[in-house]
C-alpha positions in Angstrom: 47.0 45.6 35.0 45.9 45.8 38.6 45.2 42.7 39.8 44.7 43.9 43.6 41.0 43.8 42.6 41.5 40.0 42.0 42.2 39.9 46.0 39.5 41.3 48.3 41.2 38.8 51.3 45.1 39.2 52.2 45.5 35.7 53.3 48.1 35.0 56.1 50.9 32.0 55.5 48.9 29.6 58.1 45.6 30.3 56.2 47.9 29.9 52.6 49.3 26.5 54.2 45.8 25.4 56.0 44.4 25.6 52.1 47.4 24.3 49.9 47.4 21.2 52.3 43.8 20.4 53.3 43.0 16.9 53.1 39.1 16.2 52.2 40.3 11.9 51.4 42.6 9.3 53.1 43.3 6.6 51.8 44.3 4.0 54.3 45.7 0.8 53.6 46.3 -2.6 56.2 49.2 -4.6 55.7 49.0 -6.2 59.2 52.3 -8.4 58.4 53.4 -12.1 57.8 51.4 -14.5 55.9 51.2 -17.7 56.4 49.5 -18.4 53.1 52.3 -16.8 51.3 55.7 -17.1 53.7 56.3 -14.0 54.1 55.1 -10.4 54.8 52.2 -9.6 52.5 52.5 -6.1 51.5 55.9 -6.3 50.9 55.6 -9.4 48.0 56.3 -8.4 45.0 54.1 -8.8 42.1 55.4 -8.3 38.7 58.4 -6.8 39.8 57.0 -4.5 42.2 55.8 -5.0 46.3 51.7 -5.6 46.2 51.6 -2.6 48.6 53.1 0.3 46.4 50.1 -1.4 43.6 47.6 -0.1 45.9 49.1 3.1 46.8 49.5 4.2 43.9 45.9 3.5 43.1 44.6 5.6 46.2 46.8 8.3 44.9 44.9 9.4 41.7 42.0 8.9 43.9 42.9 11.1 48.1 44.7 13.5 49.3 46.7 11.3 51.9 47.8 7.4 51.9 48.2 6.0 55.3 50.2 2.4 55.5 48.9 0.7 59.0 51.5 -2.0 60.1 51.1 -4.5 62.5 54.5 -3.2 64.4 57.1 -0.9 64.6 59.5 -3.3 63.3 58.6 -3.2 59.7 58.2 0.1 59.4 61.9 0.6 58.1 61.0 -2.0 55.2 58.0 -0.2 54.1 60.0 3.3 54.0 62.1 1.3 51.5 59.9 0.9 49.0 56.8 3.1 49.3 57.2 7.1 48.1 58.2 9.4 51.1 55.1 11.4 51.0 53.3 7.8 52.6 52.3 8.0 56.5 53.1 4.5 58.1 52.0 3.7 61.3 51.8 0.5 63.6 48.6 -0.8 65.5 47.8 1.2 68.2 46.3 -2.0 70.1 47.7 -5.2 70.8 45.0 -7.6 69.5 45.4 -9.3 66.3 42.7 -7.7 64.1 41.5 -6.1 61.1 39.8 -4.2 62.8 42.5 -2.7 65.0 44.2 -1.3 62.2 41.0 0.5 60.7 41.0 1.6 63.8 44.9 2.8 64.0 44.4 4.3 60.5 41.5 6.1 61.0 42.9 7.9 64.0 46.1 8.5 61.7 43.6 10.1 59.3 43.0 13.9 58.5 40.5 13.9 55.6 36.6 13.9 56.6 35.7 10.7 54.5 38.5 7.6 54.0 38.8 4.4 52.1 39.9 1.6 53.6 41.9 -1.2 51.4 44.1 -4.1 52.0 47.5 -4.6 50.8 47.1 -7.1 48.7 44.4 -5.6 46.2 46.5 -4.5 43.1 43.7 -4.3 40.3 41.5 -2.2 42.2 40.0 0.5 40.3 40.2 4.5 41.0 36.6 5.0 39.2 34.9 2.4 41.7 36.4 4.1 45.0 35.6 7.6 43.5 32.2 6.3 43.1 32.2 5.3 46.6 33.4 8.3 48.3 30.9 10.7 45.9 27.9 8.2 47.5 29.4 8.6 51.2 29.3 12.5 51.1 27.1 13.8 54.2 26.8 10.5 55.1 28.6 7.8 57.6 29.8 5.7 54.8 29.6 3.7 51.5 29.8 -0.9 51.9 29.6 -3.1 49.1 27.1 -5.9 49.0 27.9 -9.6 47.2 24.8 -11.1 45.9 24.0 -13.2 48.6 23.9 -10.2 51.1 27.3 -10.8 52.5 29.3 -7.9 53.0 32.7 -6.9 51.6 35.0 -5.5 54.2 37.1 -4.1 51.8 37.1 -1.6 49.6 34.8 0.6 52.0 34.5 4.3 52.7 33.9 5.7 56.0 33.3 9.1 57.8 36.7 9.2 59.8 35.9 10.9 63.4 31.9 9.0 63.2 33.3 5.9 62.4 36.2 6.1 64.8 33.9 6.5 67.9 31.8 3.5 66.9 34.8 1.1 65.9 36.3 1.9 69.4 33.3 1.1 70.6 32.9 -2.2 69.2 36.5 -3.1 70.3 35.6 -2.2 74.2 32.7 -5.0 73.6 35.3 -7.4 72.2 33.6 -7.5 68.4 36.5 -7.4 66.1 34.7 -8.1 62.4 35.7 -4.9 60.8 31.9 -5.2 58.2 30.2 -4.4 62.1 31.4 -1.2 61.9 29.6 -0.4 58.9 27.0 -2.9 59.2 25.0 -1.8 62.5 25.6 2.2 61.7 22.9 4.2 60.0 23.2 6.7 57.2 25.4 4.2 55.5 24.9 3.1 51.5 25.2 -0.5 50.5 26.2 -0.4 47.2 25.2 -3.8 45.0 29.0 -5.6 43.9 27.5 -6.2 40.3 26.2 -2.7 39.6 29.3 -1.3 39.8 30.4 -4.1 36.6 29.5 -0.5 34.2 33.1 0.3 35.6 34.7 -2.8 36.4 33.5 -5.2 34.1 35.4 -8.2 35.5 35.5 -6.9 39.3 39.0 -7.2 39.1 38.8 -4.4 42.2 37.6 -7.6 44.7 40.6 -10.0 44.0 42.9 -10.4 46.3 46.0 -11.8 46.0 46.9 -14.1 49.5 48.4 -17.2 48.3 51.2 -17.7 45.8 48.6 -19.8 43.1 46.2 -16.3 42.7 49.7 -14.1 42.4 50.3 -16.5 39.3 46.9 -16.2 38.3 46.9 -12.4 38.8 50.5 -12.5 36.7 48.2 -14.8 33.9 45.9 -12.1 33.8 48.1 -8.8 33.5 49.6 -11.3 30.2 46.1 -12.1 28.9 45.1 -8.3 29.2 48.2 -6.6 28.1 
């Protein structure tokens, strides 16, 4: 059989690499360091026999091409590359203020897909099918929030247009605003997406809880019992 006909384009190596490794997702994750709440640094407590920060990366997994880990300083970074997979980026804030928002910013810079998610580290149950959902809504747009009833927005999960979202979030730290929901919030072309319309898919919105104290780990533990 000739299958030369299959080929009309004799690709180079670059080209064959540019298109095995293209990255159209991030997935970026902060785990800005010690808790107060829980003693101890966040990402790295472990849940049910496993750190709360390799729960959400293997989420993001099924769901983008890339998983970024954004610490708040070089000096952890050796205990994340203990426990997360090797094919994780980890980076450190790229500015010194103590934010949230500094390390969307850090991650998004680290990013290299067009569109990423944004997650903390201590999110465990959220689901793949509500973050695809998010990123299908954000396509040609600047991004996809989530709504609570009473209007209030959810900083996290969100999905945002990495270089678009970039510019503005820099822009927002020059004027000293560090709530990461501005970035989102003031932008246009951005979809707010209702919390309890996405209960078709997450009936219990498990994807919202966050586990920051050592009482919600135990109820979280209560939980993974009661569903198992």
């Amino acid at each position: 059989m000739d299958k030369s006909k299959y080929f009309s384009h004799q690709f180079t190596w670059s080209e064959l690499w540019i298109i095995l490794t293209e990255v159209r997702r991030s997935g970026i994750i902060l785990s800005g360091g010690h808790s107060s709440r829980l003693g101890q640094d966040k990402g790295l407590t472990v849940f049910e026999d496993k750190p709360l920060i390799c729960w959400v990366i293997e989420v993001l997994q099924s769901v983008v091409d890339e998983v970024i880990v954004v610490v708040g300083s070089d000096e952890v970074i050796p205990h994340y590359w203990a426990v997360v997979p090797h094919s994780v980026h980890i980076v450190s804030d790229c500015y010194p203020e103590d934010s949230p928002l500094i390390g969307v910013i850090t991650g998004l810079r680290a990013a290299r897909g067009e569109y990423a998610v944004v997650c903390a580290c201590d999110m465990p149950f959220v689901k793949p099918a509500v973050l695809e959902m998010m990123f299908c809504v954000s396509y040609g747009l600047n991004g996809t929030l989530l709504l609570n009833p009473n209007g209030w927005i959810e900083p996290m999960p969100s999905v945002y247009h990495v270089s678009n979202c970039l510019r503005y979030a820099e822009v927002l730290r020059g004027l000293g605003e560090m709530r990461i929901r501005k970035i989102l919030e003031n932008m246009s072309d951005i979809v707010a997406l209702q919390v309890e319309k996405l209960r078709e898919i997450d009936p219990e919105l498990v994807s919202f809880v966050d586990l920051d104290t050592m009482d919600s780990i135990k109820d979280a533990s209560r939980f993974l019992l009661k569903t198992a």
